[in-house]
C-alpha positions as CSV (number, residue, x, y, z in Angstrom):
1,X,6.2,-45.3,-89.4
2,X,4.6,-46.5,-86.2
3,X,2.3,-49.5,-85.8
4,X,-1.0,-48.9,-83.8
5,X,0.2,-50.9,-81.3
6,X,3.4,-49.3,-80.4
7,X,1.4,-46.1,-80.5
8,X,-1.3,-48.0,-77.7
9,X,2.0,-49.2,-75.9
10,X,3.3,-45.9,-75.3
11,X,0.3,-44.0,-74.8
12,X,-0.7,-46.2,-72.1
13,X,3.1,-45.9,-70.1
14,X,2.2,-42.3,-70.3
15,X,-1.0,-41.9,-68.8
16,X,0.3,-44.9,-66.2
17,X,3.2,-42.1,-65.8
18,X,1.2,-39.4,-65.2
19,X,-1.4,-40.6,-62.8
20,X,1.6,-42.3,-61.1
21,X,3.5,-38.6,-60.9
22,X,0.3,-37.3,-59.9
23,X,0.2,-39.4,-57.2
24,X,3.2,-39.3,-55.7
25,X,2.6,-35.3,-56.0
26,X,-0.1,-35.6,-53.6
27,X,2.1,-37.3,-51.0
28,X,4.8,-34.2,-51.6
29,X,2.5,-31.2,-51.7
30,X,-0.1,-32.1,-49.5
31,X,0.2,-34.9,-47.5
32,X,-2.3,-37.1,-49.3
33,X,-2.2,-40.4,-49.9
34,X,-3.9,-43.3,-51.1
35,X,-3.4,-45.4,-47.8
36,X,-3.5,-42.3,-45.9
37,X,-5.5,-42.2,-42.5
38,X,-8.2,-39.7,-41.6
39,X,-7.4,-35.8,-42.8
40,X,-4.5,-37.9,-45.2
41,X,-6.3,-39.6,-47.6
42,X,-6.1,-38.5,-50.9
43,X,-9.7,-37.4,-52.8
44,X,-10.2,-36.7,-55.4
45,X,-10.1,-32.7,-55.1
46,X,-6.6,-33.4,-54.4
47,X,-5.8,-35.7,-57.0
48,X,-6.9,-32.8,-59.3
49,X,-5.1,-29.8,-57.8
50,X,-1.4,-32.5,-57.5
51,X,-1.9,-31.8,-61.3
52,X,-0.5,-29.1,-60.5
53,X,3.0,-30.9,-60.1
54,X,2.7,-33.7,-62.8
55,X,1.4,-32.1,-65.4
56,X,4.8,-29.7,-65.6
57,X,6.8,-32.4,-64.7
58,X,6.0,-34.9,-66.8
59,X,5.5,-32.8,-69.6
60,X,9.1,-31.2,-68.8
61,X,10.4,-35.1,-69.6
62,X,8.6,-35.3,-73.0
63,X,9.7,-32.2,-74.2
64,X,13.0,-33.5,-73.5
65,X,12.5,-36.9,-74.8
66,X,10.8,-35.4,-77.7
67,X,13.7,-32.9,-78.6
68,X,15.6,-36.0,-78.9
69,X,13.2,-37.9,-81.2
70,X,12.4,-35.2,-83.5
71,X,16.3,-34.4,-84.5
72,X,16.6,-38.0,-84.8
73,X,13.7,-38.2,-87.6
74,X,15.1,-35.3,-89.2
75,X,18.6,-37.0,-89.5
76,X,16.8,-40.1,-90.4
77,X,17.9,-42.1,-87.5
78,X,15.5,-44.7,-86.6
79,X,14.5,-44.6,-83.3
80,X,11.3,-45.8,-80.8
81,X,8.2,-43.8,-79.6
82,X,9.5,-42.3,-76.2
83,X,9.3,-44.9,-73.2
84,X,7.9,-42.9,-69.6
85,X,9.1,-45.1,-66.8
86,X,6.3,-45.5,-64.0
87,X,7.8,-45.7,-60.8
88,X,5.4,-45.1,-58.0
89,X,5.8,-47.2,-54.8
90,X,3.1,-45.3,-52.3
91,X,1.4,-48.8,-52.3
92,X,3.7,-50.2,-50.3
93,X,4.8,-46.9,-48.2
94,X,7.8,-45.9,-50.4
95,X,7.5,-42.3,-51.2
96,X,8.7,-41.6,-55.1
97,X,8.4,-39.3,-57.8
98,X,6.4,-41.6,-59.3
99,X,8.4,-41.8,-62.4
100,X,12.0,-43.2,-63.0
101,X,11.9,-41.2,-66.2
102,X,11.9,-41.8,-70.3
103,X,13.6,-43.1,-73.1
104,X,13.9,-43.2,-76.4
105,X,16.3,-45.9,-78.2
106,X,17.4,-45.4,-81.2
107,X,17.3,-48.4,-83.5
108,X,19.1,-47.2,-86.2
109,X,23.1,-47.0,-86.8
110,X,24.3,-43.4,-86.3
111,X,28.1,-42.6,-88.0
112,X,28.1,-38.9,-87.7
113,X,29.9,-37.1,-84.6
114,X,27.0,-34.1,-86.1
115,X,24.3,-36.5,-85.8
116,X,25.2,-37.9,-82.1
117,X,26.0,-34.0,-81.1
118,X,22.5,-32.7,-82.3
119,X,20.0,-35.5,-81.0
120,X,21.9,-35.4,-77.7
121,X,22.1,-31.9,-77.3
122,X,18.3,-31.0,-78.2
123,X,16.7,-33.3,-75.7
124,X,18.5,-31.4,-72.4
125,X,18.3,-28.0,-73.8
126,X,14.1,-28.3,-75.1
127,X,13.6,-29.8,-71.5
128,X,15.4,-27.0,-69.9
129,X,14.1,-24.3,-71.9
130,X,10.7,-25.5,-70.4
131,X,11.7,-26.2,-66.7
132,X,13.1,-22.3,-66.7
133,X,9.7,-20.8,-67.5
134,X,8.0,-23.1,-65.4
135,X,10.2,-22.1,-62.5
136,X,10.1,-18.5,-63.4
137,X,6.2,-18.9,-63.3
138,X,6.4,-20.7,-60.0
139,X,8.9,-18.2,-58.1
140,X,6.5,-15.4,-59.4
141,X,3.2,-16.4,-57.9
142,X,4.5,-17.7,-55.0
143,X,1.3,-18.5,-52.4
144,X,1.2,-16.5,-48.8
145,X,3.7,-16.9,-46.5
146,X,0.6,-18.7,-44.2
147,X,-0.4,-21.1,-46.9
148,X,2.3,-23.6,-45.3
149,X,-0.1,-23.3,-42.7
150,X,-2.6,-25.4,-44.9
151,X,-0.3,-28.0,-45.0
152,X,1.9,-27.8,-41.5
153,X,-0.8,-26.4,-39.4
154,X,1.7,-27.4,-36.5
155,X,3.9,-24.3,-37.4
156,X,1.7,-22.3,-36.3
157,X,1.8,-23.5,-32.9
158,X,4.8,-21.8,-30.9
159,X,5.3,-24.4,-29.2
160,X,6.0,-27.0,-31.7
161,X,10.2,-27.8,-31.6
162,X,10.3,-30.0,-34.9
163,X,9.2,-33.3,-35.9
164,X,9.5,-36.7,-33.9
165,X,12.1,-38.8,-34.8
166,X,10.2,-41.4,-36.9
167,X,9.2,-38.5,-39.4
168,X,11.1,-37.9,-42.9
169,X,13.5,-35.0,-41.9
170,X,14.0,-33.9,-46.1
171,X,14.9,-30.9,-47.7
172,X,16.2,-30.3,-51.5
173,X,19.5,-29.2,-52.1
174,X,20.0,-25.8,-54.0
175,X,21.7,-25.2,-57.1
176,X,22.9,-21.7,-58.8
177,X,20.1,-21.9,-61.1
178,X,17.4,-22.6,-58.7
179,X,19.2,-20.2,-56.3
180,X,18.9,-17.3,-58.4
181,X,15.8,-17.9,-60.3
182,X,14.3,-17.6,-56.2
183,X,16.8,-14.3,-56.0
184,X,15.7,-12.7,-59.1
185,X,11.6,-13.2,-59.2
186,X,10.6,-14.1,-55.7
187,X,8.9,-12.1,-53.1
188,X,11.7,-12.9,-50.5
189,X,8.7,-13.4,-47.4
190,X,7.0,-15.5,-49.5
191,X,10.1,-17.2,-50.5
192,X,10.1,-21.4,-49.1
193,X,12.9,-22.6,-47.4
194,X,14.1,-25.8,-49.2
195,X,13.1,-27.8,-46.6
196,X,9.0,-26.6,-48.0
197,X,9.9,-26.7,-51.7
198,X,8.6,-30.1,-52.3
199,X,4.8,-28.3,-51.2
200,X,5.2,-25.9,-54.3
201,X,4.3,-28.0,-56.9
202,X,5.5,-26.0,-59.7
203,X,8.9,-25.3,-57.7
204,X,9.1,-28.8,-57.0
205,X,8.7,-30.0,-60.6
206,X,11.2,-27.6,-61.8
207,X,13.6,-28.6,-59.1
208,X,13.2,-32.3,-60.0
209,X,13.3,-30.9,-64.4
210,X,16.5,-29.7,-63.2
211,X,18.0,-32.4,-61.4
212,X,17.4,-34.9,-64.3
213,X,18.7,-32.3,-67.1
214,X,22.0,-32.3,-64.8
215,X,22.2,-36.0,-64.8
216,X,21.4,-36.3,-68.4
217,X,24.5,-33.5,-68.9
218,X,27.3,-35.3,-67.0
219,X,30.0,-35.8,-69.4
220,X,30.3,-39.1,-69.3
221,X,30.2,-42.0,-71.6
222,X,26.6,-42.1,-73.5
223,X,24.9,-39.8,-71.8
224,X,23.6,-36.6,-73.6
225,X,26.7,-35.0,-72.0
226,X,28.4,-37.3,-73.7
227,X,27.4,-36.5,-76.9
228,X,28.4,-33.1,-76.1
229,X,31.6,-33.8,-75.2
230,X,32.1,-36.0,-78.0
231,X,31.1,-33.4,-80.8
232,X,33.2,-30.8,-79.5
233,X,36.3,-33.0,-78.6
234,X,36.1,-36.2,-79.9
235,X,39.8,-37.1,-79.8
236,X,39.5,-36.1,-76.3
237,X,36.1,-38.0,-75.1
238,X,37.7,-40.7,-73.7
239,X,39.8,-39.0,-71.6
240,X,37.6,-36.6,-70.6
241,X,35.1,-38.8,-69.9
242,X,37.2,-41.4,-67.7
243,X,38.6,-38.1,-65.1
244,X,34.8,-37.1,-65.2
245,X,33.7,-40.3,-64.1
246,X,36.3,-40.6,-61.6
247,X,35.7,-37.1,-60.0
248,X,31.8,-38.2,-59.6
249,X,32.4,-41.5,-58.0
250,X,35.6,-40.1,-55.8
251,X,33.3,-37.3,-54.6
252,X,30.3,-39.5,-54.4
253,X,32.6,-42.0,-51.7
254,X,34.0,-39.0,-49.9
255,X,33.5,-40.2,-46.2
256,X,32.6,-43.8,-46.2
257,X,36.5,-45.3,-44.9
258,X,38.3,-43.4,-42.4
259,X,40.8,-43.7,-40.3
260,X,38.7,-42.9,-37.5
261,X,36.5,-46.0,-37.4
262,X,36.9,-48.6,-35.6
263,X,39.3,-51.6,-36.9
264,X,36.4,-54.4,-37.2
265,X,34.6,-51.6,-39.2
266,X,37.1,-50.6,-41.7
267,X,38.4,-54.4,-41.6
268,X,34.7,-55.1,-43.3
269,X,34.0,-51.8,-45.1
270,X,37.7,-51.4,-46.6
271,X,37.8,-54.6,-48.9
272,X,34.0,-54.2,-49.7
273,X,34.4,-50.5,-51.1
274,X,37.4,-51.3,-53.0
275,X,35.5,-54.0,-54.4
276,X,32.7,-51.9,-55.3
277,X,35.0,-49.4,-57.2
278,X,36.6,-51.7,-59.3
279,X,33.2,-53.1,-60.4
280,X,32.6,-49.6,-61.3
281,X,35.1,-49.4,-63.7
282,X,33.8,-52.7,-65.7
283,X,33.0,-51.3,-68.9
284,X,35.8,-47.7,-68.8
285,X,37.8,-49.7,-71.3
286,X,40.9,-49.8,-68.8
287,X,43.1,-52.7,-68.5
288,X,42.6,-55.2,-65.2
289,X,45.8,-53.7,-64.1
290,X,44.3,-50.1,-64.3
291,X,41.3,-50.9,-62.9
292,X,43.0,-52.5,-60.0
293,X,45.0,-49.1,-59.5
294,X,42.2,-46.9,-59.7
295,X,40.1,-48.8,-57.6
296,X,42.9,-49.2,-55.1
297,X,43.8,-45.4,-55.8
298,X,40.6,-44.0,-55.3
299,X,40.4,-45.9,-51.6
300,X,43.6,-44.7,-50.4
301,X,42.9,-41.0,-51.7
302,X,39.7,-41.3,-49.5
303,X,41.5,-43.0,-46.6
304,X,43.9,-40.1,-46.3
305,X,41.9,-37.3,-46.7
306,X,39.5,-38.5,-44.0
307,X,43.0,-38.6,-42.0
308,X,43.3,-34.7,-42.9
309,X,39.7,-33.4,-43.0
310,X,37.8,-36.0,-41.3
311,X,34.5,-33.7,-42.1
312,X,34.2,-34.1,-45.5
313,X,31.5,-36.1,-46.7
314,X,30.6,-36.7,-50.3
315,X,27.1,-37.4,-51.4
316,X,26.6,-41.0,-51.6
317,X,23.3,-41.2,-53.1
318,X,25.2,-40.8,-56.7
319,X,26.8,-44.1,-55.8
320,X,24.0,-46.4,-57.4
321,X,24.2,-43.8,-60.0
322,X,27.9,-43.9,-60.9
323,X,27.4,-47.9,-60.3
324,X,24.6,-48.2,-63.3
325,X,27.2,-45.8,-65.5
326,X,30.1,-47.6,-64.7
327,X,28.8,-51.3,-64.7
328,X,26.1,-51.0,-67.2
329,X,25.7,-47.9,-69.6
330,X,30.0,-47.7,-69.5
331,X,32.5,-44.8,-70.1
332,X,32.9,-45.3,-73.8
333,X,31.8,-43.7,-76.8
334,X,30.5,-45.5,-80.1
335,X,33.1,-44.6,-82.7
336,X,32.3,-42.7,-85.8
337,X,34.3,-42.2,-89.2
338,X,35.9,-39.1,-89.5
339,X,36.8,-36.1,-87.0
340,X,35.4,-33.4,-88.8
341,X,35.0,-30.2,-86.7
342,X,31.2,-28.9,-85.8
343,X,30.2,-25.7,-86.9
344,X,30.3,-22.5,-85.4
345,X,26.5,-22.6,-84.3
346,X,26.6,-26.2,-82.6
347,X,30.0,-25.2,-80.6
348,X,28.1,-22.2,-79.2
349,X,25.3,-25.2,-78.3
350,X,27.5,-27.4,-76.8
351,X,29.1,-24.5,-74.8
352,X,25.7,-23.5,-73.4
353,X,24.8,-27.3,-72.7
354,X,28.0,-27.6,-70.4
355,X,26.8,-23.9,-68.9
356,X,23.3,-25.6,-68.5
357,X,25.0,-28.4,-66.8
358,X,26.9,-26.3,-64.1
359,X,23.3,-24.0,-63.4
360,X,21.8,-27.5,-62.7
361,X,23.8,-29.7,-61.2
362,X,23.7,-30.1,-57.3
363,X,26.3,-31.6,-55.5
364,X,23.8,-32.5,-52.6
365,X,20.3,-32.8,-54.9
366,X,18.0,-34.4,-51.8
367,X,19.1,-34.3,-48.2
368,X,18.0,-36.8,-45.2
369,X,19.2,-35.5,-42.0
């Protein structure tokens, strides 16, 4: 089915992957690094134990990718070997995850609302099944409370009042399943703040498992929410998928015009986010005119609110996000013949996908202060 050499291709992403994850894992959970200095360079004792954080997390991502590829052999839609994106930038200072994730694409022409429901809900809900017992496993053998000692020896000085100012100030941001996964099977004094997650490798990889099953539910155009939503309303996706994208972007911009800035400012910031919005909307599907509106709409919405409730603040790290949706992948779903209804069994599936997606999802996933 495969040549050798698309098998040789993909292997070789992989293992580039996973040394890449493992990597950037070192620079998380302990502080090591391949241009590190003194105590901070990375050996190879520590290459082997930030295993500990790519081995879960990377193989988190292939159990998605492969849920996907397996349904879409057994529906006999061609598709390629799973693609795992390297991504690591430590070379040049950058701190990553050393991954910007995997694909599959499928090659092969797919006219069944069934067929697009089932290979995009397996991917999500294999990976997730996964990530849960590897959080599960990582809230319940929790370290010390002083092994953050190992790592931040400086917390142990009473003195010490927090970092200087040219230090990363990071923490991850919680979501309910996260949250109660650390209510229900942690030792609550052993129990990290988020701000020390990203030193509990296997906390850290199901944190990051999550994040990316969240993005991949979003109910919006082609994504594997998408699907979703487009097997259990497919009169409806369109719609559904347009207020969903709008929500994400709105929220995403929350904060970023205001009344309150000074009139050079908004004179420069006003016409340039406006602009950005409507390039959002590229491939919706929406008429000029409606783009215009919506772009103009969204803007004055923002404007006006900051008038009232000058504190709120979206998150706009999703903005490159809703920009590569909007502008790139787009809103729309392929069309397929017929509207027949799913069965019982994959409406239950799709209802715990979009359950899945609410546990996941969080509204502030990585915080710089």
């Amino acid at each position: 089915m495969y040549s050798k050499k698309e098998y040789l291709r993909h292997g070789i992403l992989f293992l580039v992957t996973l040394i890449a994850t493992t990597l950037a894992g070192a620079e998380w959970v302990y502080g090591k690094s391949v241009l590190g200095v003194e105590d901070s360079i990375l050996t190879w004792e520590y290459f082997w134990k930030s295993m500990a954080f790519s081995i879960p997390f990377i193989g988190i991502l292939l159990i998605h990718e492969l849920g996907h590829f397996f349904t879409a052999i057994y529906h006999k839609v061609k598709c390629t070997l799973p693609f795992f994106i390297p991504g690591w930038l430590g070379f040049i200072g950058i701190p990553t995850i050393g991954t910007f994730g995997a694909v599959i694409q499928m090659k092969g022409f797919v006219n069944s609302r069934k067929k697009f429901f089932d290979i995009g809900v397996a991917g999500p809900l294999a990976g997730f099944v996964i990530a849960l017992l590897v959080l599960i496993y990582g809230f319940s053998t929790l370290p010390e409370p002083d092994f953050i000692y190992s790592i931040h020896p400086e917390y142990a000085d009473p003195d010490f009042q927090g970092y200087e100012e040219d230090v990363l100030d990071f923490e991850l941001g919680n979501n309910l399943l996260f949250w109660g996964l650390g209510e229900m099977f942690a030792d609550p004094d052993r129990l990290p703040a988020m701000s020390e997650v990203i030193h509990y490798p296997y906390l850290f990889a199901g944190f990051l498992a999550l994040f990316f099953t969240a993005l991949n539910l979003l109910p919006i155009g082609q994504l594997d929410g998408g699907h979703v939503i487009f097997g259990l309303f497919p009169k409806r996706h369109k719609e559904i998928s347009l207020v969903a994208y709008v929500l994400f972007i709105g929220y995403a911009g929350l904060g970023i015009i205001s009344p309150y800035s000074p009139v050079e400012d908004l004179m420069l910031w006003i016409p340039l986010y406006i602009g950005f919005l409507f390039i959002c909307f590229t491939k919706s599907g929406l008429s000029l005119k409606n783009r215009i509106t919506l772009a103009l709409g969204i803007a004055a919405f923002h404007y006006a609110l900051a008038f009232v409730k000058p504190e709120l603040q979206g998150y706009q790290g999703w903005l490159f996000y809703g920009f590569l949706l909007g502008r790139i992948m787009g809103l729309r779903h392929p069309e397929v013949s017929g509207f027949r209804e799913l069965d019982a069994n994959r409406k239950v599936l799709g209802i715990i996908a979009i359950i899945v997606f609410v546990l996941c999802f969080s509204p502030e996933p990585f915080i710089f202060k």
